[in-house]
N, C-alpha and C positions, 0 to 999 in steps of 0.2 A: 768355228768351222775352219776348215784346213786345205788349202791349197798345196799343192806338192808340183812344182813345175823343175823340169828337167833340162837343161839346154845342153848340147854336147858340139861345141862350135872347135869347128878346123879353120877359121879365122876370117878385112875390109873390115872398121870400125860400125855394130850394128847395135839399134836400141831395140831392147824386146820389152814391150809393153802388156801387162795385160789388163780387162776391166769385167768386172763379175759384178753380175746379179743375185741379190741372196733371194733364195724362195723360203717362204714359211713352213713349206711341210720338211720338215729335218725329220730326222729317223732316228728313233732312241736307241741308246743300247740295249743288247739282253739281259734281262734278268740274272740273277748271282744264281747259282746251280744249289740246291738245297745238300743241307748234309744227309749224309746215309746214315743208318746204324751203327753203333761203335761194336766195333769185335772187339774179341778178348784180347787182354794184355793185360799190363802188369805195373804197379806203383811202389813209389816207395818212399813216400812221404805227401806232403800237404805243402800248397804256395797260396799264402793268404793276404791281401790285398787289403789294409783299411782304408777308409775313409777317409780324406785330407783331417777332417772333423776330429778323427782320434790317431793325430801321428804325432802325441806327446809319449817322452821313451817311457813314464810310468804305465801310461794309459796301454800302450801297446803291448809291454810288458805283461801287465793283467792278464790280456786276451789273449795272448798268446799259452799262458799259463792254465788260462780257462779252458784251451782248444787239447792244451796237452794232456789234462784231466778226463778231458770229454773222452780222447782218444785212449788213453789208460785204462778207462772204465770199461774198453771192449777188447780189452787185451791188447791194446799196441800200444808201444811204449817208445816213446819219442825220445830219439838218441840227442840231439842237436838240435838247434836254429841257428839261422844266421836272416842277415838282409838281401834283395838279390839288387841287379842293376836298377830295376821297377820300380826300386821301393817296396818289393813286398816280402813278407815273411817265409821264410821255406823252414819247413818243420820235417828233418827225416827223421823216421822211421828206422826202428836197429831189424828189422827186415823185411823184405819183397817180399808184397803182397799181391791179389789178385788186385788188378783192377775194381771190378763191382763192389767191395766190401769196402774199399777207399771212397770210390766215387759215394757210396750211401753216407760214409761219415762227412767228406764235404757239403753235401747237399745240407743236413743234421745242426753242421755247425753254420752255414750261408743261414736259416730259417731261426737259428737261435740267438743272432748276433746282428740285430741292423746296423751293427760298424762296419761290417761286412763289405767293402765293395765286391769281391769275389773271391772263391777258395776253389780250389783245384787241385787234381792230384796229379804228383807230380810223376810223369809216365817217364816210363822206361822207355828210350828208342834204340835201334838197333839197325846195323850198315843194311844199306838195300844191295847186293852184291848172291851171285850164286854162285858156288865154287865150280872151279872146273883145272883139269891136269894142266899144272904149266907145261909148258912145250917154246922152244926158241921159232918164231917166223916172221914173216915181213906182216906190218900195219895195216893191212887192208883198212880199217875202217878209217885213215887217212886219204886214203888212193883211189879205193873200187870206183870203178864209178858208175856201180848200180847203187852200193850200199856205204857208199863212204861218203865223208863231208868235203871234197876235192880242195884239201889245203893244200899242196904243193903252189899253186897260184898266186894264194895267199901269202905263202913266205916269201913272193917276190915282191912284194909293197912293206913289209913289215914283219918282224921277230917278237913283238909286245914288247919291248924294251921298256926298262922304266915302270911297267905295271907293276902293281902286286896284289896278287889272288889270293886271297886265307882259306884255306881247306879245314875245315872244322869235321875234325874224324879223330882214327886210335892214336894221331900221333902221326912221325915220321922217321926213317931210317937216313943216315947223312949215306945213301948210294952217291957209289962214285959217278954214275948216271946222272945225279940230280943234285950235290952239294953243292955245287956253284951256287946255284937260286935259291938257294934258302937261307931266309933271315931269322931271327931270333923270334921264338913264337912264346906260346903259353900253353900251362897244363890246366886245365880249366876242373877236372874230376876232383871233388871233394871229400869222397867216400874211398878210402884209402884199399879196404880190400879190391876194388873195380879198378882202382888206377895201377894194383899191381907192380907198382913201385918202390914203395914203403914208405910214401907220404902222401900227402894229400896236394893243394894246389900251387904251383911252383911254376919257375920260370923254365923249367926244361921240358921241351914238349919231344921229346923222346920214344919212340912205342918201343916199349918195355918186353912185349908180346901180350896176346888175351888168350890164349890157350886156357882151357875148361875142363876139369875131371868131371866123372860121374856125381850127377847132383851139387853140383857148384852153381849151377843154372836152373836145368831142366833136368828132370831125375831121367836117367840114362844115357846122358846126351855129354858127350866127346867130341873138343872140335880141337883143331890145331888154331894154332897164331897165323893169321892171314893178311897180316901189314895193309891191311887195307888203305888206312891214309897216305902207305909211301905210293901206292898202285896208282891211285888218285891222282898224289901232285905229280908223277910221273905223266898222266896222261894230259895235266895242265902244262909241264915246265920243264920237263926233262931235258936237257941241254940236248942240241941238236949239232951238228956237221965238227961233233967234237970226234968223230973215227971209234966210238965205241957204243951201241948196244941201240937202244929207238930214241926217238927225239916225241918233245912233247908238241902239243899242240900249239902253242906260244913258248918255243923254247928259251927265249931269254926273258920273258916272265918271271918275276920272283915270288917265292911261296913264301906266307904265315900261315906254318901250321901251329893246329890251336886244336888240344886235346881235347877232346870232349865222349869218347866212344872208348872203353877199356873191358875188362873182364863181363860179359853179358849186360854189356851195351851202355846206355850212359841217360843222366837223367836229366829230364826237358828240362829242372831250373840250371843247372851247369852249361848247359847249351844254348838255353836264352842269354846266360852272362856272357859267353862265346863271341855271342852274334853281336852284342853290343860292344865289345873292348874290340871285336876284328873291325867296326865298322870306326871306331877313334871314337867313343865313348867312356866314360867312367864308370868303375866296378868297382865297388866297396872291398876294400882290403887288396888291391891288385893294381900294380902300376901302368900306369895310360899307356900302351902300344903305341911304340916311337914308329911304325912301321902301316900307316894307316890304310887299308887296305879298295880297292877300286870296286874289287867282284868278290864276293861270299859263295864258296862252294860247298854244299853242304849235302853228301853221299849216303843220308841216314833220312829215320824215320819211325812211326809208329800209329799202329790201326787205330786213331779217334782223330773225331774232328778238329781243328784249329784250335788251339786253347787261348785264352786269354793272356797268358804267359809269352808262349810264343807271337802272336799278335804286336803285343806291346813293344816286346824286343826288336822285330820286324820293323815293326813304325819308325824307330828310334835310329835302327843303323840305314835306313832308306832315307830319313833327315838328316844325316850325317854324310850323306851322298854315298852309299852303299849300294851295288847292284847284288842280287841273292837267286841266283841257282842252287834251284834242287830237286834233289831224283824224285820221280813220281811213286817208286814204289814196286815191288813185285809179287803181289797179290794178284795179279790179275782182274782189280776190281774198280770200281770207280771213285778217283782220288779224294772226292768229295768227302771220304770217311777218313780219312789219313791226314797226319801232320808229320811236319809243317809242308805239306804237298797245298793242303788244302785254304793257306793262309794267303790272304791280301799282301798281293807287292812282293810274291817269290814267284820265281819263271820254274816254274815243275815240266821238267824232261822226260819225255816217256823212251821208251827202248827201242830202235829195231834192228831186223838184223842181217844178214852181207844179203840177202837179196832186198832188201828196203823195204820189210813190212813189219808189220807189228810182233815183237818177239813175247814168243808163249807167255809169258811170264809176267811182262808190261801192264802197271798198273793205267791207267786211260781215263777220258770225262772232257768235258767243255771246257776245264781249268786245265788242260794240258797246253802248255805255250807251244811246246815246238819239240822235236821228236831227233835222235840222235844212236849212233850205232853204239849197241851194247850185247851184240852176239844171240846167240840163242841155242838152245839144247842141240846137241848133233850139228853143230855148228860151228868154227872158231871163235871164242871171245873176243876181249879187249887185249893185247900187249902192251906190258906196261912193268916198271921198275916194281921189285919185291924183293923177300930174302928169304935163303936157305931155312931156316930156323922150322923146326917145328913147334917148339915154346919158346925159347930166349932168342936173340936172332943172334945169326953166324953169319953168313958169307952173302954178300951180292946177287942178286939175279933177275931173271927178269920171267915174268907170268902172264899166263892167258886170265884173264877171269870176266866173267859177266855179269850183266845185273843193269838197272838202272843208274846204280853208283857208279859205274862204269861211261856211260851216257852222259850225265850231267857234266864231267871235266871235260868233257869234250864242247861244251857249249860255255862255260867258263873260260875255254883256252882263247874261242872263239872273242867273245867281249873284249877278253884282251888285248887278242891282235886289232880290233876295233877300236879302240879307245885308244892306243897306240898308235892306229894310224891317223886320227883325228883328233888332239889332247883339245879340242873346242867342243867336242861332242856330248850334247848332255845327257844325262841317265837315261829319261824318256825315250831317249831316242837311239839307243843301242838295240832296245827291246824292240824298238817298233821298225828301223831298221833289217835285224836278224828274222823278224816274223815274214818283213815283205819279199825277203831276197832269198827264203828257202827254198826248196827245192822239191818240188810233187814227187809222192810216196810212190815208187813204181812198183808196189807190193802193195797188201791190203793192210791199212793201219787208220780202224776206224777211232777217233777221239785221242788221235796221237798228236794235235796242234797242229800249226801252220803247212808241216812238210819236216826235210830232214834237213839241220842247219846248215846251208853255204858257205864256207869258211870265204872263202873268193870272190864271192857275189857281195858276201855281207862286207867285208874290209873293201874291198873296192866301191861300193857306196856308200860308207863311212867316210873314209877318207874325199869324196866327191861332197859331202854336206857342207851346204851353207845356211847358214841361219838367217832369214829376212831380217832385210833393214828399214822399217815402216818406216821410217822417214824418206821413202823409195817413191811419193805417189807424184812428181811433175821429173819433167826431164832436167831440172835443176839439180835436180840431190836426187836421181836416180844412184844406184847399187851398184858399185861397180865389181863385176867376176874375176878372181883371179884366177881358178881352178877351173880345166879342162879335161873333162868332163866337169858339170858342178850338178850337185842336187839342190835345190832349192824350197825350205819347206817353208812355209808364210801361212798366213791366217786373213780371213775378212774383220777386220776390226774398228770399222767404220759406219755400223749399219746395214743401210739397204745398198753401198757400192764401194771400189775400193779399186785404184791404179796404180799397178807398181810398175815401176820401169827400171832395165838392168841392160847396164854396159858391159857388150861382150868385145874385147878387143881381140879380131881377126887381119892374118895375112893375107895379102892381093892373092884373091884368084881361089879361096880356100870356100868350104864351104860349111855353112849353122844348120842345124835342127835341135828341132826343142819340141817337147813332150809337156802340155800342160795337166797336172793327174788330176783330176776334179774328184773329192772325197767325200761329198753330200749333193744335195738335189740342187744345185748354180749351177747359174749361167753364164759362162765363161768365155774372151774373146783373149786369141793369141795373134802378135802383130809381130814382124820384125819394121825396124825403122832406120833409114841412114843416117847416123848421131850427126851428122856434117849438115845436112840437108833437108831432113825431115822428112825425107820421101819415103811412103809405105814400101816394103820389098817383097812384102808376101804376111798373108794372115790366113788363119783359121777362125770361125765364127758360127758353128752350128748354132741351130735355132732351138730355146729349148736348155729344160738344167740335166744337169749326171751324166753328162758325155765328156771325155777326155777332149783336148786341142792339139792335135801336131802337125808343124811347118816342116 
């Protein structure tokens, strides 16, 4: 159970004490939101997972060889294996296939192999982003303030100095906008025609362009190169009050980009390794990133539910002390069917747009954490760093574009300047800060999360947390506040009662208040005390649990 008390003291030396009663009836959380349907998409290969039982190299070798037979015998002919971060097998494929016809052969070979712990195929994801004309203009979805996240506030406490973001997309452009903040990344695409480079995994995480002819992808389908990962870290880290072109959201933030999205998009095992080397993990055959990263932004996606692949990788860079933003999606549909939107331990962003409500486009559901400007049709988009190029890139510039990929660096920029401005501040509580200090949708945006993120609200509360110090419960080793304002978050850890007491040190003649936030059914008593004297100075004491205390 969770106390959340507040004190905002302009200062005469006072003790604040408080004493809570726990009630029995606690309130569960909700239930996990079921998956939807899996739409169509697209694989192109197999991630098979054994057993601890059979992780000898002969044994796995076998089964691997069995799987690639199985797969032969239906016409698909297995270019490759390797091992991924997981420990499991990735088996591609020498071509993209439908989804359905993959997902029947894992199933086939899961039912033929009890060494199986699981097999999966390994999907195609692709940026969540909607094109639209660049054009040169000012940031609204900084500024508005019906439809922006009001950072100007924010860069007066903090710049995210010191952080670093890894943006897991096509790559990055060294823009003169944004080459300060960027550190030595990786290329993570192992299928050499997608990475469009002439190699496969390498240390240059470079976007090369993804530019598409007729039937390279999708048969009639032509698209230009759209630098989407420089667009991104632009919107995380773009250098700011340097007298040229936008600034990002945390402009002295530093970017690891890490390629993962090239020629029609990129494949969930590539992408799980990503997540894990961005997070300072180990990846087979790839050297440990000196550059271990805070926040995970990750602008992509694909229509099936959480896989096990992604899952794992998840878990892994979250124990690694990783925070993981990512875009909800732009289906229009409920994220429940989408990965990795739909996985445990990522904050999925939904879109909206300059007047604050849900944009067309916005995938949406109970798993949406919290909602973020990312334009909407007949609307101005996102401004952000991009290049000339229509396939190879040329020159400098800067672009509107939209989409939920668009949305999420904007709630990444935000963590950063969070975490920046409190380097005490633990993972749990970035998230659960950013969620309390949004901002109500002043547009309709139903299953958009909390509200639209507070750049201002949320660094200024961050920066104010204090973490309890349970050894707080007599006026002996009471807590002493150094921080004015302070937030104070604490817990009942003692049963059916629990006294914590905190030294606020104030000047003659100033004056305390304090807010104590009761977060379950207690009952809760707030006192100020003279530290000198012991004289009450004032309390709150309703009768009764689930009411807030303020003096």
């Amino acid at each position: 159970m969770q106390r959340h008390l507040k004190p905002a003291a302009a200062a005469a030396i006072a003790l604040l004490s408080t004493f809570a009663h726990v009630d029995t009836r606690a309130q569960q959380a909700p239930a996990a939101v079921a998956a939807a349907p899996m739409g169509e998409s697209k694989a192109g290969g197999l991630i098979i997972k054994y057993r601890d039982s059979k992780r000898s190299g002969a044994a796995i070798a076998a089964s691997v060889q069995g799987a690639s037979a199985v797969a032969a015998a239906r016409g698909i002919i297995v270019q490759r294996e390797r091992e991924n971060a997981m420990g499991a097998r990735v088996l591609r494929f020498e071509r993209v296939l439908e989804a359905a016809e993959v997902e029947q052969l894992a199933r086939d070979l899961k039912n033929s192999d009890a060494d199986i712990e699981y097999v999966e195929p390994d999907y195609v994801m692709q940026p969540h982003w909607v094109p639209n004309d660049p054009r040169f203009g000012d940031q609204w979805h900084y500024t508005d303030p019906v439809g922006g996240i009001n950072l100007p506030d924010a860069l007066d406490i903090t710049d995210g100095s010191s952080i670093r973001v890894a943006v897991l997309d096509t790559g990055i452009r060294a823009h003169a906008d944004l080459a300060a903040n960027i550190l030595p990344g990786y290329d993570f695409i192992t299928d050499v025609p997608t990475a469009n480079d002439g190699n496969g995994r390498d240390s240059n995480a470079s976007d090369p362009g993804n530019w598409t002819t007729s039937g390279m992808c999708t048969p009639d389908v032509v698209r230009n190169s759209n630098w989407h990962g420089t667009h991104v870290a632009g919107t995380v880290a773009a250098l700011g009050n340097n007298g040229i072109g936008v600034s990002g959201v945390a402009p002295k933030a530093k970017i690891v980009p890490v390629r993962v999205l090239g020629r029609c998009g990129g494949f969930t095992s590539d992408i799980a390794d990503a997540i894990v080397w961005a997070a300072g993990g180990a990846v087979v055959g790839v050297p440990m990133n000196a550059n271990k990263a805070q926040v995970i932004n990750m602008s992509l996606g694909g229509q099936q539910p959480c896989s096990a692949t992604y899952q794992n990788a998840i878990n892994k860079a979250r124990n690694l002390g990783a925070m993981i933003v990512v875009s909800a999606g732009n289906a229009n549909l409920n994220i429940s069917g989408f990965q990795p939107a739909s996985c445990v331990g990522v904050l999925p962003v939904a879109a909206t747009n300059q007047g604050g409500g849900k944009a067309t486009y916005s995938n949406f559901g109970a798993g949406v954490f919290i909602a973020s400007p990312g334009g909407d049709n007949g609307e101005p988009g996102v401004l952000s760093t991009s290049n000339t190029g229509m396939t190879t890139p040329l020159a400098d510039s800067y672009r509107w574009m939209q989409g939920t990929s668009m949305a999420a660096p904007h709630v990444s920029g935000v963590a950063a300047l969070m975490i920046s401005a409190n380097s005490t501040l633990p993972l749990n509580m970035v998230s659960t800060i950013m969620k309390e200090t949004a901002r109500s949708f002043p547009g309709s945006c139903s299953g958009c999360g909390a509200g639209i993120v507070d750049a201002a609200a949320a660094v200024k509360s961050a920066y104010a947390y204090t973490a309890e110090n349970e050894q707080n419960n007599t006026t002996g080793t009471q807590q002493f506040l150094t921080k004015n304002p302070a937030d104070v978050y604490g817990a009942i850890n003692d049963g059916n009662s629990d006294n914590d007491h905190y030294l606020v040190p104030l000047a003659a003649g100033s004056t305390l208040t304090a807010t104590l936030d009761n977060r379950g059914w207690i009952d809760m008593n707030l006192y100020f005390y003279n530290s000198n004297t012991g004289q009450v100075l004032g309390g709150s004491a309703k009768a009764g649990g689930g009411g807030d205390e303020k003096i």
